[in-house]
N, C-alpha and C positions, 0 to 999 in steps of 0.2 A: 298296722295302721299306717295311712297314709300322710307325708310330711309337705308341709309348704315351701321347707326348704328346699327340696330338691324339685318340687313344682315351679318354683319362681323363676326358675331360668328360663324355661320354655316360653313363659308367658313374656315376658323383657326381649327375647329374642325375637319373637311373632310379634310383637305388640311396636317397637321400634323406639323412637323417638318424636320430637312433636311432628305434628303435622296439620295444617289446617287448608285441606282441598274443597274448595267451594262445590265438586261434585259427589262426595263423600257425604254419605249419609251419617257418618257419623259427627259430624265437624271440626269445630278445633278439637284434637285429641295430644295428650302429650304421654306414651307408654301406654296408650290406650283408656286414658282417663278423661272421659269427656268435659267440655265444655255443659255440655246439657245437663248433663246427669249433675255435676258437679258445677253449678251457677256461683257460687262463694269463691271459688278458686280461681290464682289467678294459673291457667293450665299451663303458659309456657313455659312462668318458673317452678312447677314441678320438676322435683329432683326424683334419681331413681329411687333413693331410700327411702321418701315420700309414697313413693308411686309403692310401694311394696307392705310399707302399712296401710292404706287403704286394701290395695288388694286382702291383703291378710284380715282386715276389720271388716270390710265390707263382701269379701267373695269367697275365703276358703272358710271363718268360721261359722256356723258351727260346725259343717256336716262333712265338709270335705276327707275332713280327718278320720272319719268314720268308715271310710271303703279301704277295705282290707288291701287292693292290690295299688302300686304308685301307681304302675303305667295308666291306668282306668283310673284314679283322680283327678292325676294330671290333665289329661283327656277333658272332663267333664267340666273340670275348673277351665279350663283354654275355652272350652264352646261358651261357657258360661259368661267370659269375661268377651266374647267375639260377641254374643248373640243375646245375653240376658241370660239368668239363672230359668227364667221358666222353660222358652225355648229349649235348653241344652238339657235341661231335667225330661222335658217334652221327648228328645229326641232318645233318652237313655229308657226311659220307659218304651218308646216303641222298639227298641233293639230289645228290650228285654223279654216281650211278647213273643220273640221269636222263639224264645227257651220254655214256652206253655210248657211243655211236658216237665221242666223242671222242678216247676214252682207248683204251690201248693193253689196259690192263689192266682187269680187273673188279676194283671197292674190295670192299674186305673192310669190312663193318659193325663195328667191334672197338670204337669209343670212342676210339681212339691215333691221335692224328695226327701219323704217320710218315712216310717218306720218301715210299711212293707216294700218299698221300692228302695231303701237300704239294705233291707234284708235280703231282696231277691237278686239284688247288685253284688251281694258278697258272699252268692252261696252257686252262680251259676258259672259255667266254665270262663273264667276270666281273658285267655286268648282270643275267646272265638266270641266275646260281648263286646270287647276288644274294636275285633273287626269289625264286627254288625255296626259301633256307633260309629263307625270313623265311614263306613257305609253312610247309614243316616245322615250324616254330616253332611259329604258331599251334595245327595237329594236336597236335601236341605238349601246349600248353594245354588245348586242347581236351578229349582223353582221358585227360590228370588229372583232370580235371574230371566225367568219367563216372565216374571210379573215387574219386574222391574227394567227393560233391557238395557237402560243406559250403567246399569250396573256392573255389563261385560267385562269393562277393564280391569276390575279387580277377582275374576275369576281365576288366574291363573296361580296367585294369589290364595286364593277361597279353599281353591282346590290342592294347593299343597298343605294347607295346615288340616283341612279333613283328612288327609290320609298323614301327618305325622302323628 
């Protein structure tokens, strides 16, 4: 099973400190804790230890815990906390389409990572879903980016955390 303790790092290290960039679609964020999402708080004085219980209450339970390998939780919780749980669930379903012949069932694309899209996450070759999502990921960026273009500046950005 996978641990949040050893997730947490990555996400604190990607996620940074405050920051509030008027061009940032995300707005004021403080470790990646939005102002939006989060209207009650006040974000700047979010501390990290703060910032890590939310995470834990609101991003890795229930399910995180549930996929057998870290590297691919780790993974899915980081898109999750970049892009939204449904997006990042979104993107893990379509990596895992690539494994048809593995799976019993065809994933349904929905954003919900449920029982068969748990299941098919922790019985297919874990390296190479691995890759496929941190693939997705990038596309991902990518086509924000066509549809958004003032979005540029933070691709270089976008595109190192899809491929860590």
């Amino acid at each position: 099973m996978a641990s949040f303790d050893k997730a947490i790092p990555t996400i604190l290290k990607h996620e940074g400190g405050y920051v509030n960039d008027p061009k940032d679609p995300g707005g004021e964020t403080n470790f990646g804790i939005s102002k939006r999402q989060y209207p009650h708080l006040d974000i700047k004085a979010l501390t990290e230890d703060g910032v890590v219980i939310i995470y834990h209450r609101d991003y890795w339970l229930p399910i995180y815990d549930a996929l057998y390998n870290q590297a691919l939780a780790t993974k899915v919780f980081d898109l999750a906390v970049n892009m939204g749980h449904k997006a990042a669930h979104r993107l893990l379903q379509k990596s895992l389409r690539k494994f048809k012949s593995d799976l019993e069932e065809r994933i349904k694309i929905d954003g919900i990572l449920g029982p068969k899209t748990l299941q098919a996450t922790n019985i297919v070759a874990q390296t190479l879903l691995l890759r496929e999502l941190r693939i997705q990921a990038a596309v991902y960026y990518v086509n924000l980016i066509v549809r958004k273009p003032g979005l540029v500046r933070f691709a270089y950005n976008w595109m190192r955390r899809a491929q860590s």
